[in-house]
FITOR-544195 format. One line per 2 residues: number of its first residue (from 0); their letters; for each residue y, x, z of N, C-alpha, C. Coordinates in steps of 0.2 Angstrom, whole numbers, plus 5000, padded with zeros to 4 digits. Atoms other than C-alpha are relative to their C-alpha. Layout:
BEGIN
NUM> A> Y,X,Z,Y,X,Z,Y,X,Z | ...;
***
This chain:
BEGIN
0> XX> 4999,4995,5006,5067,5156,4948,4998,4997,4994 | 5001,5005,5007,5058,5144,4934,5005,4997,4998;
2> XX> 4995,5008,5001,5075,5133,4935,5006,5006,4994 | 4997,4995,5004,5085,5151,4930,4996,5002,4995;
4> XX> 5006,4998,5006,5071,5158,4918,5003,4992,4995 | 5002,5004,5004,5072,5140,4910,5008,5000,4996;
6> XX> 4993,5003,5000,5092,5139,4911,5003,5006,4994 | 4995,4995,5002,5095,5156,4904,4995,4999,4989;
8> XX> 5005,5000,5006,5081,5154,4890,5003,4993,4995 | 4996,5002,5001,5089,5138,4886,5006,5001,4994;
10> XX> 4996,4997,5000,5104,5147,4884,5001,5001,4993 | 5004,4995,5008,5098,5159,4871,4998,4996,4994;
12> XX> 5002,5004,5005,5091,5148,4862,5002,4996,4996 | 4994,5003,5001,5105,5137,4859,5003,5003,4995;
14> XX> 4996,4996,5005,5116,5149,4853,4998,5003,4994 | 5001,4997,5007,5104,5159,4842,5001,4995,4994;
16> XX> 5001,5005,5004,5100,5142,4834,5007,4998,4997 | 4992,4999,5003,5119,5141,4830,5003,5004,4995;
18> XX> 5000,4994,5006,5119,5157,4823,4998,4998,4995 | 5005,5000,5008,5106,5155,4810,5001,4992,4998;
20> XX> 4997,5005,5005,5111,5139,4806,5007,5001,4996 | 4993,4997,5004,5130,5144,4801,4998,5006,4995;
22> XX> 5001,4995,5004,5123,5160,4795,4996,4998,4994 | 5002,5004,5006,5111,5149,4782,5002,4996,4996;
24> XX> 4995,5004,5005,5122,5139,4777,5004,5003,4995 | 4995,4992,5006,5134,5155,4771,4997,5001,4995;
26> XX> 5002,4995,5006,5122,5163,4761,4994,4994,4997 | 5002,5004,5004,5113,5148,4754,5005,4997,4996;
28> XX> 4995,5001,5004,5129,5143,4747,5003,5004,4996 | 4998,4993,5004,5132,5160,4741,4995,5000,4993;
30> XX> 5005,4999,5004,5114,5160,4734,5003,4992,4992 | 4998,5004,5003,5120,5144,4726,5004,4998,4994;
32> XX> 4995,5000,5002,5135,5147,4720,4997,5006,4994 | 5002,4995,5003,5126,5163,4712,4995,4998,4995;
34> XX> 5004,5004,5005,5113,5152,4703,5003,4996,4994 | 4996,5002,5005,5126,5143,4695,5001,5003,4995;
36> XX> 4998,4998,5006,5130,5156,4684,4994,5001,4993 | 5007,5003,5006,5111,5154,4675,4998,4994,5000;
38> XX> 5002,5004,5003,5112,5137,4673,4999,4998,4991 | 4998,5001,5007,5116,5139,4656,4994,5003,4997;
40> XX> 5009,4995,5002,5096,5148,4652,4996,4993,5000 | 5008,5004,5003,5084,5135,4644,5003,4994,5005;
42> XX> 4997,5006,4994,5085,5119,4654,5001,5000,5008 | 4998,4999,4993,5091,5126,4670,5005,4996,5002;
44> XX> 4994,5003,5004,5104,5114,4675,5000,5001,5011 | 4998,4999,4994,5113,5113,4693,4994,4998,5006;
46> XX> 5005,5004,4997,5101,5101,4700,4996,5007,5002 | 5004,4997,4999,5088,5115,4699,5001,5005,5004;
48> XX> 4996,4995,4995,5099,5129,4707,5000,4997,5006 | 5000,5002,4991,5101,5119,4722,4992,5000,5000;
50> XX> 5007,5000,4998,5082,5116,4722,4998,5006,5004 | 5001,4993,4998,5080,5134,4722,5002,5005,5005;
52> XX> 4997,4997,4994,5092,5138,4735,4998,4996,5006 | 5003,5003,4994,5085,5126,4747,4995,5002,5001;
54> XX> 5004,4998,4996,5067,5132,4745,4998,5006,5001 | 5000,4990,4998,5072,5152,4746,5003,4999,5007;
56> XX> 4995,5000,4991,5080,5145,4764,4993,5002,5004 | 5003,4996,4995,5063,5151,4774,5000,5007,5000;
58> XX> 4997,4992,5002,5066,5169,4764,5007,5002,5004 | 4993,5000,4997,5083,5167,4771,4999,5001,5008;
60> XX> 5001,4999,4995,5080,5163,4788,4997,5007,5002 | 5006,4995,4996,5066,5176,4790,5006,5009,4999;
62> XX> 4996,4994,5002,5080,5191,4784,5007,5002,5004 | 4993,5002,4996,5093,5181,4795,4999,5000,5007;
64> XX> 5002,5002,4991,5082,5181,4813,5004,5007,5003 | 4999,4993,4997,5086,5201,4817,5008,4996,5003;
66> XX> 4992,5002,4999,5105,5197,4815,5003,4995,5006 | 4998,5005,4998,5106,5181,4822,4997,5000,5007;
68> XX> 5000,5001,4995,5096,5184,4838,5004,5008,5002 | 4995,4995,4997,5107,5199,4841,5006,4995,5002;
70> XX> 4993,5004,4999,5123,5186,4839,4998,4995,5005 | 5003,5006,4996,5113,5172,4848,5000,5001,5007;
72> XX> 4999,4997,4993,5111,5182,4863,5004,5002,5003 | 4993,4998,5000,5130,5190,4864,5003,4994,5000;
74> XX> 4994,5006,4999,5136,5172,4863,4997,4998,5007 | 5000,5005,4994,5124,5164,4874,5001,5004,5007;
76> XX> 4999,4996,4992,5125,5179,4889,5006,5000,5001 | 4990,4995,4997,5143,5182,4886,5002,4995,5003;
78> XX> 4995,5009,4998,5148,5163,4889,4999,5001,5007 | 5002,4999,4994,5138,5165,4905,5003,5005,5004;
80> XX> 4996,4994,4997,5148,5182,4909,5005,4997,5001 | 4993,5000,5000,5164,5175,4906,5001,4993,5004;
82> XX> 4998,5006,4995,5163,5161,4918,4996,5002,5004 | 5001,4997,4993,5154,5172,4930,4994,4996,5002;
84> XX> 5006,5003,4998,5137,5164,4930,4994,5008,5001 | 5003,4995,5001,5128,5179,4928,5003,5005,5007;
86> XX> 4997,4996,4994,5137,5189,4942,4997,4995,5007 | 5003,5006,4995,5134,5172,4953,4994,5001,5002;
88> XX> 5008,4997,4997,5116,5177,4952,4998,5004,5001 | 5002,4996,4999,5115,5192,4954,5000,5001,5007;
90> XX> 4998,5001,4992,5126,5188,4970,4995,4996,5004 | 5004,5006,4997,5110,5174,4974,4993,5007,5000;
92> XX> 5008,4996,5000,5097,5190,4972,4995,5000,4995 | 5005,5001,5006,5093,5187,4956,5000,5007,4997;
94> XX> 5000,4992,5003,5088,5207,4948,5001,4999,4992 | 5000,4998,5007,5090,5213,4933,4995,4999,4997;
96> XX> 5006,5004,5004,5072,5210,4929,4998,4993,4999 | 4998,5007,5003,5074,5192,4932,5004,5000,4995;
98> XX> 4997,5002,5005,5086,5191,4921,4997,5001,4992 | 5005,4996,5003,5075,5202,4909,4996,4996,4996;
100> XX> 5007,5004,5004,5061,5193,4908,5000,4992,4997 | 5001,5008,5005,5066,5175,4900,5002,5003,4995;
102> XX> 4997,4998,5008,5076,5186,4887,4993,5005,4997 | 5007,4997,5004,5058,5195,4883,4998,4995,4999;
104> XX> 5003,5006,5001,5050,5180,4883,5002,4998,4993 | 4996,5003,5007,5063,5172,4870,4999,5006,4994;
106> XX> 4996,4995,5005,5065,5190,4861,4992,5000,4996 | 5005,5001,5004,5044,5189,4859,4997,4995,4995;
108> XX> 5000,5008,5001,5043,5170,4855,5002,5001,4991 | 4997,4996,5005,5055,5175,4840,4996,5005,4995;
110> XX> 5002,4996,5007,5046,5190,4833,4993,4996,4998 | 5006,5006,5002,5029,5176,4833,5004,4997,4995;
112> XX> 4995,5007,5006,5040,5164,4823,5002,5003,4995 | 4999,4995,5007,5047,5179,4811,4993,5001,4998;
114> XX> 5007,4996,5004,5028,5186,4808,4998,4992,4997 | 5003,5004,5004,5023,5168,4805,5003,4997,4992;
116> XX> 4998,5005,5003,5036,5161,4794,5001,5007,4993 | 5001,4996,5008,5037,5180,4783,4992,5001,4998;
118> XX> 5007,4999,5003,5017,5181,4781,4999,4991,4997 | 5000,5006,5005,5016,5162,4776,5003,4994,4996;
120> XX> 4998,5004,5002,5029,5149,4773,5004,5004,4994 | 4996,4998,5004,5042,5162,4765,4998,5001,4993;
122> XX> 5002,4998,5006,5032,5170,4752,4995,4995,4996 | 5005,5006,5002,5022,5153,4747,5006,4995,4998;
124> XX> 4994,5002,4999,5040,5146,4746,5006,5005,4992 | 4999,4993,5005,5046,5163,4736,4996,4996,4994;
126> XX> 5004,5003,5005,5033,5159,4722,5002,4995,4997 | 4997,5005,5000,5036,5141,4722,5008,4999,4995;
128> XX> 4991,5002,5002,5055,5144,4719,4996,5003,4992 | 5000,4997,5007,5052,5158,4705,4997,4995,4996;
130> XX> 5003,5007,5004,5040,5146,4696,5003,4996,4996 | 4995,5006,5002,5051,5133,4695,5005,5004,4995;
132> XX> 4994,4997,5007,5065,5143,4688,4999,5003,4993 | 5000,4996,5005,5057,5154,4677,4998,4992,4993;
134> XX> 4999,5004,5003,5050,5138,4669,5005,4994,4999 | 4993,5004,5003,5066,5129,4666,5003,5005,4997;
136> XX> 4996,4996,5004,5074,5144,4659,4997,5002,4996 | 5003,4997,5005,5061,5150,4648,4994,4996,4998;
138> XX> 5005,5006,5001,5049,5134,4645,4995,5003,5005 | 5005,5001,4998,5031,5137,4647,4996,5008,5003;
140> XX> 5001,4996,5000,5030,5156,4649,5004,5001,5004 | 4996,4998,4996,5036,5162,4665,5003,5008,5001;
142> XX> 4997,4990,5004,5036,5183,4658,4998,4999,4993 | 5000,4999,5007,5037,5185,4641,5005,5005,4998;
144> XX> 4994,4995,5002,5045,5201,4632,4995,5004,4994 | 5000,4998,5007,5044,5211,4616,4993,5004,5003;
146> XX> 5008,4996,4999,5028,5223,4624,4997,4997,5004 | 5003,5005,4994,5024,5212,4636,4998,5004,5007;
148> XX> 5002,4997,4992,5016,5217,4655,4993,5005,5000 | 5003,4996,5001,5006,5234,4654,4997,5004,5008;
150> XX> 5002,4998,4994,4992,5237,4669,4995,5004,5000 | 5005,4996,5002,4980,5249,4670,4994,4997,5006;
152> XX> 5004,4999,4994,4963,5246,4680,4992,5004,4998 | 5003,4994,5002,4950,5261,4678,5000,5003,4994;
154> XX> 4997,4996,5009,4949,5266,4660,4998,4993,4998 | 4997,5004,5006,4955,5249,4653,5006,5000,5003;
156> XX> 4993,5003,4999,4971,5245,4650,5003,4994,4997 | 4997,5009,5001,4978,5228,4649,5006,4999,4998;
158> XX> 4994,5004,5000,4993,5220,4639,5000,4993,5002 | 5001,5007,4997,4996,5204,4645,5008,4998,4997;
160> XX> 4995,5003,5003,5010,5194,4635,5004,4995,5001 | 4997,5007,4997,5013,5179,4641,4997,4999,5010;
162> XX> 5001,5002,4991,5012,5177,4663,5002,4992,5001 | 4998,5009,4998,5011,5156,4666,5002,5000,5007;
164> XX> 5001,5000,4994,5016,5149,4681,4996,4997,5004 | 5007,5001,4997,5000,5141,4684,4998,5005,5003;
166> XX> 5006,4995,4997,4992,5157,4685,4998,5004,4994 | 5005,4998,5005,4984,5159,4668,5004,5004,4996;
168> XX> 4998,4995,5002,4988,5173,4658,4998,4999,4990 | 5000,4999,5007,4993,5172,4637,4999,5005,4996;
170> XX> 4999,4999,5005,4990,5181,4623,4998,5010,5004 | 5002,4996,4996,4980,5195,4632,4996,5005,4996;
172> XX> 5004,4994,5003,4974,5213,4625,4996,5005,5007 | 5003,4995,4996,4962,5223,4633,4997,5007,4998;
174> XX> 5003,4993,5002,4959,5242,4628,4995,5004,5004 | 5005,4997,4995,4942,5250,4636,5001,5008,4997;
176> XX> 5001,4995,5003,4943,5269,4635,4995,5005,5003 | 5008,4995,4997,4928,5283,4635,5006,5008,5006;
178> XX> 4999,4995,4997,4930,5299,4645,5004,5004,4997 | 4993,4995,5006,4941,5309,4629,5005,4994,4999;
180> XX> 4996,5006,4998,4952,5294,4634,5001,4999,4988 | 5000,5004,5003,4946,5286,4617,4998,4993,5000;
182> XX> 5005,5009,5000,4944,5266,4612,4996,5000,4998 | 5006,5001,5001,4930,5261,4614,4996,4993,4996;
184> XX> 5001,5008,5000,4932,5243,4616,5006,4996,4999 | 4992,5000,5002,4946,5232,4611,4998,4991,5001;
186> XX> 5003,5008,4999,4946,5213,4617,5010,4997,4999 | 4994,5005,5005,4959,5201,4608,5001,4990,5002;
188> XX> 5003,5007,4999,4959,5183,4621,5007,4996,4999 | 4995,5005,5000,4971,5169,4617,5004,4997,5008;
190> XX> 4998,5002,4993,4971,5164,4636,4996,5002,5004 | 5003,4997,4998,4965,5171,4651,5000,4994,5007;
192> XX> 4997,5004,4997,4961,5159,4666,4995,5002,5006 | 5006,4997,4991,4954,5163,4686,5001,4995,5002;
194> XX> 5003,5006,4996,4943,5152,4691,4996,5001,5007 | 5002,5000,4993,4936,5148,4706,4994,5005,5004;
196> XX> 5004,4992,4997,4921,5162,4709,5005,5006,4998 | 4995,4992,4999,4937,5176,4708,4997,5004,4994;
198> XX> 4999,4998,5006,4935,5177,4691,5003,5000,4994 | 4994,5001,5005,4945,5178,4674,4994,4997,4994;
200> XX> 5002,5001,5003,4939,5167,4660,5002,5002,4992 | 4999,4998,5007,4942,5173,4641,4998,4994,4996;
202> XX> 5002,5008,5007,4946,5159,4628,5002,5003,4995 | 4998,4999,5009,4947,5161,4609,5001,5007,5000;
204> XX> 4997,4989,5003,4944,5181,4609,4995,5002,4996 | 5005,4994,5008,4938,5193,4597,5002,5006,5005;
206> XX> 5002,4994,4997,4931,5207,4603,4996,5007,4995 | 5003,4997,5006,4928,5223,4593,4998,5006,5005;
208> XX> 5006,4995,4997,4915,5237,4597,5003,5006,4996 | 4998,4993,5006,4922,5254,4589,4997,5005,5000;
210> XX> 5007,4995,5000,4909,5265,4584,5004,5007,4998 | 4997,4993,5006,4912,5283,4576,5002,5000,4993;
212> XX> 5002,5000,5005,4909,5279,4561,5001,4991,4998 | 5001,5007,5003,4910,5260,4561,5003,4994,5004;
214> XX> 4996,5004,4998,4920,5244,4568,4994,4993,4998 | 5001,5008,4999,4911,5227,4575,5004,4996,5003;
216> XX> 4997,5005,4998,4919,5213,4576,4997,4993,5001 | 5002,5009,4999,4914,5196,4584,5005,4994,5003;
218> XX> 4997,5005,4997,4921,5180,4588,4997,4996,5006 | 5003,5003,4993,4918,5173,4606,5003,4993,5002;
220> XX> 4995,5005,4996,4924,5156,4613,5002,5001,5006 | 4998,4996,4993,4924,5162,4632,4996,5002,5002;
222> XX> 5004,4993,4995,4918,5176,4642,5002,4999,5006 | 4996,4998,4995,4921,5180,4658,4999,5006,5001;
224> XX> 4996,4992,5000,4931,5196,4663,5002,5001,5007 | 5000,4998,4996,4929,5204,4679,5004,5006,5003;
226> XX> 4995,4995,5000,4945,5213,4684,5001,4999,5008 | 5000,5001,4993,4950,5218,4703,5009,4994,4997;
228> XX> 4995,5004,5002,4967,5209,4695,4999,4992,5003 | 5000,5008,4998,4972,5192,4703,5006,4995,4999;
230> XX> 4993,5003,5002,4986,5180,4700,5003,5000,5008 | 4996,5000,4995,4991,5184,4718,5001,5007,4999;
232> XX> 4998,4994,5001,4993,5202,4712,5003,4999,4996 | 4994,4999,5007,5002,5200,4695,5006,4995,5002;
234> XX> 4995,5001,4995,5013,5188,4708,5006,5006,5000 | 4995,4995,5000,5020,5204,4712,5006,5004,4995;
236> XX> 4995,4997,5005,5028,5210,4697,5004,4994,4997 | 4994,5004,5000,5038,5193,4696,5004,4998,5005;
238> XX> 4994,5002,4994,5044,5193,4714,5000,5006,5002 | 4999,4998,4998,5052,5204,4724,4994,5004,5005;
240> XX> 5006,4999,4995,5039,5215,4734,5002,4998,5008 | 4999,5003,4995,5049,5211,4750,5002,4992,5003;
242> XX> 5001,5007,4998,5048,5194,4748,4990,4999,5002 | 5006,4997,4999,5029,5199,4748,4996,4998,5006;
244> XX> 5005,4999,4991,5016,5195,4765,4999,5006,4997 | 5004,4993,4998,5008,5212,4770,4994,4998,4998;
246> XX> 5004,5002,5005,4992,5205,4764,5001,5001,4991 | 5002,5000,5005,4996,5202,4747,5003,5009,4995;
248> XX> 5000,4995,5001,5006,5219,4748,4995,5008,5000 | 5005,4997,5001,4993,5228,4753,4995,5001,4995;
250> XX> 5006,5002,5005,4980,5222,4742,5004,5003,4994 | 4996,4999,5003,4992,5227,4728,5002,5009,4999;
252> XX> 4999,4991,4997,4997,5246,4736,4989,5002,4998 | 5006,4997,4998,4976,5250,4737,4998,4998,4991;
254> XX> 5002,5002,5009,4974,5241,4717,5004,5006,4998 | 4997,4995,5005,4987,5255,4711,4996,5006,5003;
256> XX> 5001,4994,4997,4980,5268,4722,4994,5002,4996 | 5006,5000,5004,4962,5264,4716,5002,5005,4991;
258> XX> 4999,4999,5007,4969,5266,4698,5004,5009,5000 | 4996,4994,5002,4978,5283,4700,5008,4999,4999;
260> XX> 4992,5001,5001,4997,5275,4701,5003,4999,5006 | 4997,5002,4991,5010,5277,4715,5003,4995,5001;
262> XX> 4998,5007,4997,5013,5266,4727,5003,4999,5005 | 4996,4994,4995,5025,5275,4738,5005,4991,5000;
264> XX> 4995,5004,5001,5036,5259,4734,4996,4992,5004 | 5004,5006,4997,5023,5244,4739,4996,5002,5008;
266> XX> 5005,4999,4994,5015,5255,4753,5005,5000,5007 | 4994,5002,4994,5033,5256,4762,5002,4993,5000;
268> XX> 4998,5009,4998,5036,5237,4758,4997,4997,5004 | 5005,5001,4995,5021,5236,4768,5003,5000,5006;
270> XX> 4998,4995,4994,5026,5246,4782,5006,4996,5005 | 4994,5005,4996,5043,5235,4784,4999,4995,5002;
272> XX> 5005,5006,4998,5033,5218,4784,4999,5001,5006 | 5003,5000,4994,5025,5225,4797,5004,4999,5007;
274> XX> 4996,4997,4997,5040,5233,4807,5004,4991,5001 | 4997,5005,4999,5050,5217,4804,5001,4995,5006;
276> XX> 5000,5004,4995,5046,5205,4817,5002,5004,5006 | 5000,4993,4995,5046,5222,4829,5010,4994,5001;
278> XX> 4993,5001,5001,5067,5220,4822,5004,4994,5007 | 4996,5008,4998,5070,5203,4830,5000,5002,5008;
280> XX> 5002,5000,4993,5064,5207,4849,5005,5006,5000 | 4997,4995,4997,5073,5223,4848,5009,4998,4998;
282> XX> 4994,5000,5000,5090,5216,4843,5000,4994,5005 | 5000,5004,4996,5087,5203,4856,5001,5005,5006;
284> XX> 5000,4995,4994,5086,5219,4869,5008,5004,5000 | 4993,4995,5001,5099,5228,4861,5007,4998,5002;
286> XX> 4994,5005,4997,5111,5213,4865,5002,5002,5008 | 5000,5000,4992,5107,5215,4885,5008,5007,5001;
288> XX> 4996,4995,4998,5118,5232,4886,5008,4998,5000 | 4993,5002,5001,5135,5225,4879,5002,4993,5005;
290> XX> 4999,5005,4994,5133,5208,4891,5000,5004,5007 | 5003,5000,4991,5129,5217,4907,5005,5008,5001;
292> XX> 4996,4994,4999,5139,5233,4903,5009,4999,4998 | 4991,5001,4998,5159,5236,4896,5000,4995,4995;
294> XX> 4995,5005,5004,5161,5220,4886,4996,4994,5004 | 5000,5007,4999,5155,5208,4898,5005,4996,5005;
296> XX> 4991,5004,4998,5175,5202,4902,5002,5000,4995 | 4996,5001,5007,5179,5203,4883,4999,4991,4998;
298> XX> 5001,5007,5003,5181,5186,4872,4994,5001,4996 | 5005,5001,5004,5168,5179,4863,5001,5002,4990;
300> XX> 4998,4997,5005,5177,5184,4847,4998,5009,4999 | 5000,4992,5000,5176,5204,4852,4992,5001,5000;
302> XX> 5010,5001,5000,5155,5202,4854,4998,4997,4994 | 5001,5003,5005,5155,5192,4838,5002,5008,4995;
304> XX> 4998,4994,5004,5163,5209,4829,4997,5005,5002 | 5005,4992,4997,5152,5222,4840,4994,4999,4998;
306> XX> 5007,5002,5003,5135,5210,4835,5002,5000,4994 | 5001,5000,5007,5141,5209,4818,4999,5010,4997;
308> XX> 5002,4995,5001,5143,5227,4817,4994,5004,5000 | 5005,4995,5000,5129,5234,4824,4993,4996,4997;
310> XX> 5005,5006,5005,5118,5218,4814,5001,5006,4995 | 4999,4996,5008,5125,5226,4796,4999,5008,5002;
312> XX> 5004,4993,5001,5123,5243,4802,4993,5003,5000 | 5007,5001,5002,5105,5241,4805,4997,4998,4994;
314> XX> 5002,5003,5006,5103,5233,4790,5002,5006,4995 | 4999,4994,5004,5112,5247,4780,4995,5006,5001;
316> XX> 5004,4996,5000,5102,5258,4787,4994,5002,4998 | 5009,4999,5004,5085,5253,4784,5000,4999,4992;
318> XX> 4999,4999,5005,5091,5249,4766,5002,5006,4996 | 4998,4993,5002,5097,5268,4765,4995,5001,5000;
320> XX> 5005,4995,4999,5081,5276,4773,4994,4996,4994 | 5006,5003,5004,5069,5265,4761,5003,5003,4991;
322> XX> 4999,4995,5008,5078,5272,4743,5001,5006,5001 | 5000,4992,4999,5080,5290,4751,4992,5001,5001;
324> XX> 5008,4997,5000,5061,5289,4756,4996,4998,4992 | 5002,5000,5007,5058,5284,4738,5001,5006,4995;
326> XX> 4997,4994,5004,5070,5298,4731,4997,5005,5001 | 5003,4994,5000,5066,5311,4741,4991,5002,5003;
328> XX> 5008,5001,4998,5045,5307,4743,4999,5000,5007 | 4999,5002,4993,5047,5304,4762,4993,4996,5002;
330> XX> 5006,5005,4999,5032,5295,4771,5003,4995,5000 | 4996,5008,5001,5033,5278,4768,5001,4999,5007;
332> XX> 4997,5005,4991,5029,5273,4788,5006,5003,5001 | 4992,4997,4997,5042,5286,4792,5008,4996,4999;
334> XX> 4994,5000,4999,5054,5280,4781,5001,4992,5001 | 5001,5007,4999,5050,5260,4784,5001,4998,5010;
336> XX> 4997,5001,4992,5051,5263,4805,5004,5004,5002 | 4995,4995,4998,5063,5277,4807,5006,4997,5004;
338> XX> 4995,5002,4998,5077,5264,4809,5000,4995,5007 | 5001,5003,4996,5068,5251,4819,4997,5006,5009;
340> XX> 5001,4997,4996,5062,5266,4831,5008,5003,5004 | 4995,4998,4998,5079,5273,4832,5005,4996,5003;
342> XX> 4994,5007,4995,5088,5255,4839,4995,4999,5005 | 5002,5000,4994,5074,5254,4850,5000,5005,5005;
344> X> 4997,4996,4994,5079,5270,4858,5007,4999,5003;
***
């Protein structure tokens, strides 16, 4: 039984690995071709678009396993259908749970490797790219805008004008305000930088004390400023949240919360993160029914168009129910498992 277990597993694995490679190659070239159109921004130049496209290829992969192990397994079990290997064994006493059990194996194997590579290589990789780009297309500032980046954490409010891609933060205002939501306090730093004890250093700031009646002002060279704020938080608002680990997600949903701001948007990005790897095992299952039921006499062409449809229709789906649970205030888990629930039944 270890020689079929080993054979069939094999099998799968071959094929997936075929998939997601063809499949990467498509939409990096897409991505590629789609960068081209900003290399014309600051010194962004083709060189740097392909950089980019190559190292958003773990984000790719990780978007591209659900899919690919649905295709991977409808090619590797159909081949073995259509040359009657599969029938062969059944004919030898091999069950259905034999067969069963190496495609769980694989399908679990899979969703380890998707949880590993979207909680650490993808979004380490994510960053990475942004970085790079933002800094070639707009120098030394990787956010810069007429009001700049507006964050609230308890009764202060933060502008922040310049976001580095170091980390360090330029041209930073901080409003402290009382209970009659007036300023109290008013801090003015040229540069902002987090240092090693998780905390924010303040260079070249003025800082003014605003009385009833009267305004002090002092000049300081550096302070430190003690914000739940981290450079792995203000991350977020230059990448996408679903490029995101669930850690930094998290931590991110619970900083708005704290503050009084929804987080209906970060708390379902969560939820999906989570769900994801779930995705890959279940379209790995979902393959078995079309191999073993009515399309296991068809061509490998007709299985190629059944796995590509019911791929994209999962994918629409969960893209539907994640801006309908925004629209219409929907629970986030609800509306981040709903789809993944409903292909596992």
């Amino acid at each position: 039984m270890k020689i079929i277990d080993r054979y069939l597993g094999v099998t799968i694995a071959r094929s997936t690995l075929f998939v997601l490679l063809v499949l990467l190659a498509l939409f990096t070239f897409f991505t590629f071709a789609d960068e081209l159109n900003k290399t014309s921004r600051g010194s962004y130049t083709a060189l740097g678009a392909l950089e980019y496209s190559i190292v958003t290829m773990p984000r790719m992969v990780y978007q591209l396993f659900p899919v690919s192990a649905l295709l991977g397994v409808l090619l590797g079990l159909g081949g073995l259908a259509n040359h009657s290997e599969l029938t062969a064994m059944r004919s030898a006493g091999v069950s259905f749970r034999d067969i069963l059990r190496p495609i769980m194996i694989f399908g679990l194997l899979l969703m380890i490797v998707a949880a590993l590579l979207g909680e650490l290589l993808a979004p380490k990789a994510e960053r990475y790219a942004e970085a790079k780009r933002s800094l070639a297309m707009y120098g030394e500032n990787a956010f810069q805008a007429d009001s700049g980046l507006w964050i609230r954490d308890g009764m202060k409010f933060i502008n922040i004008q310049e976001l580095k891609p170091d980390g360090r933060l330029g041209m930073v205002n901080i409003f402290e305000l009382n209970a009659e939501h007036h300023i109290i306090h008013a801090i003015k730093a040229e540069q902002a930088v987090f240092s090693d004890d998780e905390q924010w250093t303040l260079q070249n700031m003025q800082s003014l004390n605003i009385g009833d009646d009267h305004i002090e002002i002092t000049q300081i060279a550096s302070e430190n400023w003690t914000s739940l704020l981290s450079p792995e938080l203000l991350n977020v608002v230059a990448v996408k949240p679903e490029t995101m680990s669930a850690w930094v997600l998290l931590q991110y949903a619970n900083y708005l919360t704290d503050n009084g701001i929804d987080a209906r948007k970060y708390i379902q990005a969560f939820w999906v993160k989570i769900v994801s790897p779930l995705n890959t095992a279940i379209m790995v299952l979902l393959a078995l029914p079309f191999i073993l039921g009515p399309l296991r006499s068809v061509s490998a062409g007709h299985r190629i168009l059944v796995g590509t449809i019911v791929g994209i229709g999962f994918h629409i789906l969960g893209q539907i129910f994640s801006y309908v649970g925004l629209v219409y205030n929907l629970n986030p888990i609800f509306a981040a498992t709903f789809p993944t629930v409903l292909f596992a039944g």
